[in-house]
C-alpha positions in Angstrom: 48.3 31.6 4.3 48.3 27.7 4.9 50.4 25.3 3.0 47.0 23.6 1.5 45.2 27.0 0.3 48.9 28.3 -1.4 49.1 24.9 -3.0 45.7 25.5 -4.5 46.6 29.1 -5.6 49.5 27.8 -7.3 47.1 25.4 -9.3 44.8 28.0 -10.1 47.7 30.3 -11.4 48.7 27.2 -13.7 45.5 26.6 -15.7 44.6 28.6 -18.6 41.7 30.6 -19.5 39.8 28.9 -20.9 40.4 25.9 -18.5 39.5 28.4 -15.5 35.8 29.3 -17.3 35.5 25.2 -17.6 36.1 24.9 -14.3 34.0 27.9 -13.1 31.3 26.6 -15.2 31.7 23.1 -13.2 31.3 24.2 -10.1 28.2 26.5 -10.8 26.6 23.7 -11.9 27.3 21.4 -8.8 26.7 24.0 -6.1 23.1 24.5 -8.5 22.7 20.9 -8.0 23.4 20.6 -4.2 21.2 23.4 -3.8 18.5 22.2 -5.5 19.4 18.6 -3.4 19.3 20.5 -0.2 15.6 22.3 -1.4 14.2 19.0 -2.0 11.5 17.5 1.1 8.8 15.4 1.6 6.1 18.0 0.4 8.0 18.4 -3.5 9.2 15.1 -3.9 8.7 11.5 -2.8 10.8 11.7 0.2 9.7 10.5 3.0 8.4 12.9 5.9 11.0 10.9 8.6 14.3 12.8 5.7 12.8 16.2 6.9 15.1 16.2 10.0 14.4 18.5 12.6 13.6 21.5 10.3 10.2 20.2 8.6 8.5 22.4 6.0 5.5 23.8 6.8 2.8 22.0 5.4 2.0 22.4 2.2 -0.5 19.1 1.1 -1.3 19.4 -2.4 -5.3 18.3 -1.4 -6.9 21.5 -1.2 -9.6 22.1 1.5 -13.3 20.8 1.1 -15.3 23.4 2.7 -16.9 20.4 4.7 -16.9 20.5 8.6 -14.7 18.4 10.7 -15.3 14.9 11.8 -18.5 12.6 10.8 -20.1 13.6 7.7 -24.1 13.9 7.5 -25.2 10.3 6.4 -22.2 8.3 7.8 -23.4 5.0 9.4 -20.7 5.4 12.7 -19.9 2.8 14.7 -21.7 3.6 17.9 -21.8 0.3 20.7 -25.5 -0.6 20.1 -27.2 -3.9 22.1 -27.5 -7.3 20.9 -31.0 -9.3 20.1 -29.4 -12.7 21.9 -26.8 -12.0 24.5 -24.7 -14.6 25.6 -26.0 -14.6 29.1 -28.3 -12.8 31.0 -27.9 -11.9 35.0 -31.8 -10.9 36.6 -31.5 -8.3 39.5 -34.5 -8.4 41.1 -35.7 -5.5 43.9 -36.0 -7.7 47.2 -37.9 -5.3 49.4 -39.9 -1.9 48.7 -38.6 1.2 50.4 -41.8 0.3 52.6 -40.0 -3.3 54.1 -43.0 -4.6 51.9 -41.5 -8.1 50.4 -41.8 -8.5 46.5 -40.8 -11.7 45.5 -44.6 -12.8 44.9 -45.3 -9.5 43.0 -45.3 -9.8 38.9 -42.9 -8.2 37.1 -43.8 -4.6 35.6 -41.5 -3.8 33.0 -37.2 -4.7 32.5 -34.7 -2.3 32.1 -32.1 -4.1 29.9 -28.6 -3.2 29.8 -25.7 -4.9 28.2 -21.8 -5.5 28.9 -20.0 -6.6 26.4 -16.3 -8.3 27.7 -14.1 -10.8 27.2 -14.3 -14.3 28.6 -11.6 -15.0 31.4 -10.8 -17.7 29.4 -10.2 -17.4 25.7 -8.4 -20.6 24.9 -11.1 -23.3 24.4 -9.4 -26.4 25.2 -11.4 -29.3 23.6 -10.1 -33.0 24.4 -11.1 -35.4 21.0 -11.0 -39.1 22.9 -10.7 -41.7 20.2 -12.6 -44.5 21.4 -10.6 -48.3 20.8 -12.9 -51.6 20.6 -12.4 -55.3 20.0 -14.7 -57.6 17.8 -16.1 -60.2 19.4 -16.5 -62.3 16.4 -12.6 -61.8 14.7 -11.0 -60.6 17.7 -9.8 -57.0 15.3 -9.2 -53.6 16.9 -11.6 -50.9 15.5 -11.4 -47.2 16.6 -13.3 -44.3 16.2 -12.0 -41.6 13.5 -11.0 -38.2 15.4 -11.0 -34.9 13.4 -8.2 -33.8 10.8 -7.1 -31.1 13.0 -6.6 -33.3 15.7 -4.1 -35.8 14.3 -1.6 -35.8 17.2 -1.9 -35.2 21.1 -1.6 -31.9 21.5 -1.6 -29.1 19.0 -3.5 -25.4 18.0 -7.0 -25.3 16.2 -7.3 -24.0 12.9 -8.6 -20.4 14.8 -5.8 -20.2 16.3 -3.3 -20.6 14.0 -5.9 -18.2 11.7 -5.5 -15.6 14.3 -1.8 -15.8 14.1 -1.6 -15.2 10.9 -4.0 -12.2 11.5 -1.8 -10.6 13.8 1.4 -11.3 12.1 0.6 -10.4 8.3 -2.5 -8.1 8.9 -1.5 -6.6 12.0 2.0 -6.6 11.6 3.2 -7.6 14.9 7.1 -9.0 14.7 7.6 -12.4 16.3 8.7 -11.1 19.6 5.2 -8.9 20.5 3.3 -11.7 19.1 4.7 -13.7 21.3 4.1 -11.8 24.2 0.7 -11.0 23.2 -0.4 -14.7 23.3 1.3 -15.2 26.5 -0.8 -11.7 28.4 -3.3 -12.2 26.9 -4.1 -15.9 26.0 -2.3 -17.1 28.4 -0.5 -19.5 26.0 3.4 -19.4 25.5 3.7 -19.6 21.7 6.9 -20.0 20.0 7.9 -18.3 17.0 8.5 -21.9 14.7 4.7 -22.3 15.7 3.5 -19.1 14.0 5.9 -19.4 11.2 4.5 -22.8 10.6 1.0 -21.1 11.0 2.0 -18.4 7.9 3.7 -21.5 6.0 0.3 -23.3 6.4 -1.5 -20.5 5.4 0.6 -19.8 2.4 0.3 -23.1 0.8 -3.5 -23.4 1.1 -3.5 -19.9 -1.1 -2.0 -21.5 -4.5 -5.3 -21.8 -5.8 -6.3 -18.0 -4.5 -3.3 -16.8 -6.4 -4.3 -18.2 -9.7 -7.3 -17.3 -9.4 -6.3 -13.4 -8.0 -3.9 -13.3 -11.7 -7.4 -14.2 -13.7 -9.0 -11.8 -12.4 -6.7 -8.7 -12.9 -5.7 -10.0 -16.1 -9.4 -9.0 -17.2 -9.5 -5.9 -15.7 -9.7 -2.4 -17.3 -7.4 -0.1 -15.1 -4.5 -1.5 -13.5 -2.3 0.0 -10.8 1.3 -0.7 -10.2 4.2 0.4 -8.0 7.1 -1.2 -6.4 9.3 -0.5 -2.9 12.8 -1.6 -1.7 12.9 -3.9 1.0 15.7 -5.7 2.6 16.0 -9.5 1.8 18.8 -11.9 2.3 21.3 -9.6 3.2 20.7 -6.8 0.1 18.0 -4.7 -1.2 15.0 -6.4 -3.0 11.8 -5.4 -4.4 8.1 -6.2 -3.7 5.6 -5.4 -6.2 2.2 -4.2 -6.0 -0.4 -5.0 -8.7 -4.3 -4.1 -7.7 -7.1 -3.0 -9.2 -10.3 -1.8 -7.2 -11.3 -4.6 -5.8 -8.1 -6.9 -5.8 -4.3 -6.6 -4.9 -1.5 -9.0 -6.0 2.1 -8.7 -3.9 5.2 -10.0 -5.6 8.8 -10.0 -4.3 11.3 -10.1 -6.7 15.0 -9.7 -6.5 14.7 -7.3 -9.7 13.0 -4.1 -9.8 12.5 -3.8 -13.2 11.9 -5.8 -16.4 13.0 -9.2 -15.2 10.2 -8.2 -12.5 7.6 -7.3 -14.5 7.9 -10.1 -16.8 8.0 -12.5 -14.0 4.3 -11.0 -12.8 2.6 -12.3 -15.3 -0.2 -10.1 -15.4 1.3 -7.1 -16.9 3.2 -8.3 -19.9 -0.7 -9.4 -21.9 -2.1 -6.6 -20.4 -4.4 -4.9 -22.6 -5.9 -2.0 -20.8 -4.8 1.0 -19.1 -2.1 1.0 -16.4 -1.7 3.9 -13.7 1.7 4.2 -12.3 4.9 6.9 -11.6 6.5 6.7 -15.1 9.2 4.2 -13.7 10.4 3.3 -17.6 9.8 -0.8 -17.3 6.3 -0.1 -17.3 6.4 1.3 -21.0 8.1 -2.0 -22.3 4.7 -3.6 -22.1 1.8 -3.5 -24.8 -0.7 -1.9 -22.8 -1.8 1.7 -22.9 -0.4 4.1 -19.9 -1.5 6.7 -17.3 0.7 8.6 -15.3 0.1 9.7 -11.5 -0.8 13.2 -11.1 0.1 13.4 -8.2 3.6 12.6 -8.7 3.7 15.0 -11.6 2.2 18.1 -9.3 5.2 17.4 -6.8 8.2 17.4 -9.5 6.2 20.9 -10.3 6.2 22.5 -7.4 10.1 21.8 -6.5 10.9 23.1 -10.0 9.0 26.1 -8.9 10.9 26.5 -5.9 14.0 25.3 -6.5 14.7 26.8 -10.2 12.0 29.2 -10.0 9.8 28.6 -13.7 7.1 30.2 -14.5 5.6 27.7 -16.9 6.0 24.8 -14.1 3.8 27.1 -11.6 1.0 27.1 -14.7 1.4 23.5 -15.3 0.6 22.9 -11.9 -2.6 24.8 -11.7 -3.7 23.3 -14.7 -3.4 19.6 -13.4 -4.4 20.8 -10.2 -7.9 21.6 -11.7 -8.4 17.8 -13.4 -9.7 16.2 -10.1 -11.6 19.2 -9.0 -13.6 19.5 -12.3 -13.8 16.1 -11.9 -15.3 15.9 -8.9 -17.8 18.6 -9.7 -18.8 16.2 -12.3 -19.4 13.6 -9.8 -16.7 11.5 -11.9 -18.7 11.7 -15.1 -16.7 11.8 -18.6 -15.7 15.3 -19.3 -17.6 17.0 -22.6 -15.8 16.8 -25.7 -15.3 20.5 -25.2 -13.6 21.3 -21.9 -11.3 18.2 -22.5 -10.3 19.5 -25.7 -9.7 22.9 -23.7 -7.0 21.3 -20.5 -5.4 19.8 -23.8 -5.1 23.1 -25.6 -3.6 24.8 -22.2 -1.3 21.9 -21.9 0.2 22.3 -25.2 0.3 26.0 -24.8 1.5 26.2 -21.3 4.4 23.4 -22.4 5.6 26.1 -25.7 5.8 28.4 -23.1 8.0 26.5 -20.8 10.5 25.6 -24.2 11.3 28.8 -24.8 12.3 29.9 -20.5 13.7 26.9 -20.6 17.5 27.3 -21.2 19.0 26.0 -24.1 21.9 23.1 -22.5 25.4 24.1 -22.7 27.8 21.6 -24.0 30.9 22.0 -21.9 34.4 21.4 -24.1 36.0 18.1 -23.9 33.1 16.5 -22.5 31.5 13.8 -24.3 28.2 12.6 -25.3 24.7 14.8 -24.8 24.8 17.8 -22.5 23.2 17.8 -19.1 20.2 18.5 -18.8 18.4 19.9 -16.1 15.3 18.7 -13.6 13.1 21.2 -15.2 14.5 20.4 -18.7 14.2 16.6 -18.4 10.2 17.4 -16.7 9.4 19.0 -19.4 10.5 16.7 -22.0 8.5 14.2 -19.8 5.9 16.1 -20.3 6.0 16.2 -24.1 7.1 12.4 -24.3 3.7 11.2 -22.5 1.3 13.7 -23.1 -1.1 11.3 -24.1 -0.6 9.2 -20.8 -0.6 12.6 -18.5 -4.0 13.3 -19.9 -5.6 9.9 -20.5 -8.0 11.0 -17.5 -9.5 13.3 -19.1 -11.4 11.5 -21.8 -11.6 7.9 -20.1 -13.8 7.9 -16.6 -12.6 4.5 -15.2 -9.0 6.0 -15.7 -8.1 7.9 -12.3 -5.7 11.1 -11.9 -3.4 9.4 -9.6 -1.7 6.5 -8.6 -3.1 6.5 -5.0 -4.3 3.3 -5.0 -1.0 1.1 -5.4 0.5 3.7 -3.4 -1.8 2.9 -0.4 -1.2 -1.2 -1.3 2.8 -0.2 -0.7 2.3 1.9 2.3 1.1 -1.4 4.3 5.1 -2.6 2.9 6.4 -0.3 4.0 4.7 0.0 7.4 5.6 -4.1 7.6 9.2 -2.7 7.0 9.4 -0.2 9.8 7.7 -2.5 12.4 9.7 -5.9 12.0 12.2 -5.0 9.8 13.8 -7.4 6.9 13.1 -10.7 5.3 16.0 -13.2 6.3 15.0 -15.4 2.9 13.6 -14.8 -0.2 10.6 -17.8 0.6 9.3 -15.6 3.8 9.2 -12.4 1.9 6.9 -14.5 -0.9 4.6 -16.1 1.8 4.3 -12.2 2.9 3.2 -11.2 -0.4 1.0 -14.1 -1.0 -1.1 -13.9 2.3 -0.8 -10.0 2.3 -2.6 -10.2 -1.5 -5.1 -12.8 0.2 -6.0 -10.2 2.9 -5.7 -7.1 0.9 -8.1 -8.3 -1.8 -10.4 -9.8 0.9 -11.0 -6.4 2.3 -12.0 -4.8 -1.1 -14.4 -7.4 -1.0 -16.2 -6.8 2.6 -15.0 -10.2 3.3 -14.5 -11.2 7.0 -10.3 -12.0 7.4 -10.1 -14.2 10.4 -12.9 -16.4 8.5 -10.9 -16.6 5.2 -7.8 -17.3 7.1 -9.3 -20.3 8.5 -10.4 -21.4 5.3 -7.2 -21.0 3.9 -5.5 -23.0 6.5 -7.9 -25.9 6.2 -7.2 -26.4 2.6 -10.5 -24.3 1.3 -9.4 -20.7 1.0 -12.0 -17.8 -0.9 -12.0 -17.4 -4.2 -13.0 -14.4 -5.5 -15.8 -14.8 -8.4 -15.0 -14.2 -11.7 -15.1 -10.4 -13.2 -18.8 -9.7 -14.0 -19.1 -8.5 -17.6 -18.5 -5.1 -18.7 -17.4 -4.1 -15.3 
């Protein structure tokens, strides 16, 4: 026996009884708790696929099949290469001689077979020299010159395209400085520094001010809005940017704060009157506004109770949430009748009595203070009871979605930024990110074109999205 396991006999040997069952009852607890840690993955939780390590679960996607073939569906425009009315420039290739030696060249022309290339010029950096012309009055002897463009105001410098297209590449894109860098120089056969395109995003992100104010009207009067938040690295610690969108815009915020502080900084949210979608992060319910929670979210925290702690009542919650977008959809996104809504709310308050009593009661350990733990299942459940009203909200408003996807898909572009160039040295550079990023994101929910915006933006006239219609 070693000196370390007699020494921990002999400690055992001195605690009572009922300081044995305490600590017996301890350690049951943590080794439930590591097991339930080590049963957690990217398919029951919000963990990320990359925690899975080598041993990945098999999929399990909570999106059931559609019974639909793969690839292109039946009525989908594609994208197929298809000629042009005007082409650029056009090359004639005329027979010279018949398979005869007969000569053709006086012979009229029967029919054209036309065929199209489409490539890139050899040169794609226009280089266009703005000479400002100098002349003397005759008369009073003064100098006059010409007046050259505003985005020629020195003797050498980028266009407002290109400085448009490097913010494209950089904030759309996602390209870090170095790759950028090396792009323009294969490719454009320009060496661009990195101070040029950060003074390309800084240009960009001043001529938005007006977009912003304008973006914050316009979700202000919205019906449904989204939110989520991420972690990303800034100055050194961990930071926050928000994500604020609706269907057809997106508003980015970094913050230093994830919560509250954050929130109430926004802008939007605090007057809010409507209905906002998120993940039941508690800030949100601070606010005024009425709440939805992402089923999604919910039908993960289910199915690791049901593997991890094994309840029956979370397996039955699941299916029953499960069948909310299905019947849905087989509605074609119509409000459900009075009736079958009234029917997921009576299972719901059924299937959660159930779950109270297989839940069991908590155990107040002696000599411990304050509530007793609770556990994962038990704190779901009481979730589940807390916000009924928000968990269900979809059911008896259309415009209110099951899930959170859509400010989940306005993160994943974050965190995708994240991955490819890493942190934000300063505070300032992660808020010109989240400015031009909610320039770009909203001008795609609009069909706008980006590298036309862009260049708006960076000449001081940036798009403004119209105002709301009514009752939309």
């Amino acid at each position: 026996m070693s000196p370390e396991e007699r020494e921990f006999r002999n400690q055992i040997a001195g605690l009572s009884e009922a300081e044995k069952t305490d600590r017996i009852v301890e350690l049951t607890e943590r080794v439930a708790e590591l097991e339930r840690r080590l049963g957690m993955n990217s398919a029951n939780s919000s963990k990320p696929p990359s925690s899975d390590g080598y041993e990945k679960p098999s999929p399990k996607s909570l999106r059931e099949k559609s019974g639909r073939k793969r690839g292109g569906q039946k009525g989908h425009p594609g994208s197929t290469l298809r000629q042009v009315y005007e082409p650029d420039e056009v090359v004639s290739h005329e027979p010279g001689h018949c398979v005869c030696q007969r000569g053709l060249a006086d012979q009229p022309v029967h029919h054209v077979e036309r065929r199209q290339v489409f490539e890139l010029p050899e040169k794609l950096v226009w280089v266009t020299e703005h000479q400002v012309v100098w002349k003397q009055c005759p008369d009073c002897g003064s100098m006059v010159y010409g007046e050259g463009p505003a985005h020629a105001p020195g003797p050498a410098q980028y266009g407002p395209r290109f400085k448009a297209m490097l913010v494209y590449m950089r904030d759309y894109q996602q390209l870090p400085y170095q790759r950028l860098t090396q792009f323009c120089g294969d490719i454009l056969g320009m060496a661009v520094s990195k101070a040029t395109i950060e003074a390309a995003l800084r240009r960009a992100h001043e001529g938005l001010s007006s977009f912003e104010a304008a973006l914050r009207t316009r979700l202000a009067e919205a019906d449904v809005l989204h939110g989520d938040e991420t972690g990303m690295r800034v100055e050194g610690i961990l930071q926050w940017i928000h994500a604020v969108c609706s269907q057809d815009a997106t508003l980015y915020q970094a913050h230093r704060k994830r919560g509250g502080e954050a929130i109430e900084d926004n802008g939007i949210l605090p007057a809010f009157e409507g209905v906002v979608v998120h993940d039941c992060w508690g800030p949100y319910f601070k606010i005024g506004a009425r709440h939805a929670l992402c089923g999604a979210h919910l039908l993960r925290e289910l199915q690791a109770v049901c593997e991890n702690e094994g309840h029956r009542w979370a397996h039955g919650m699941a299916c029953l949430l499960g069948m909310i977008p299905k019947t849905q959809a087989a509605g074609n996104g119509a409000r459900l009748s009075p009736e079958l809504a009234d029917w997921f709310e009576g299972a719901y308050s059924d299937i959660l009595a159930r779950g109270e009593a297989e839940l069991p009661p908590p155990v107040k350990r002696p000599g411990k203070r304050g509530r007793p733990r609770k556990s994962k299942a038990a704190n779901l459940h009481a979730r589940l009871v807390t916000h009924r009203d928000a968990v269900l909200r979809c059911l008896r408003e259309p415009g209110v979605p099951f899930t959170n996807n859509l400010a989940e898909r306005a993160i994943r572009m974050v965190k995708v930024r994240q991955k490819i160039s890493g942190c934000y040295r300063t505070l300032a550079g992660a808020q010109m990110f989240a400015r031009t990023r909610s320039y770009l994101s909203t001008s795609l929910k609009q069909h706008q074109n980006l590298l036309h915006n862009i260049i708006n933006a960076i000449t001081g006239n940036p798009w403004i999205p119209q105002p709301r219609p009514p009752n939309q």
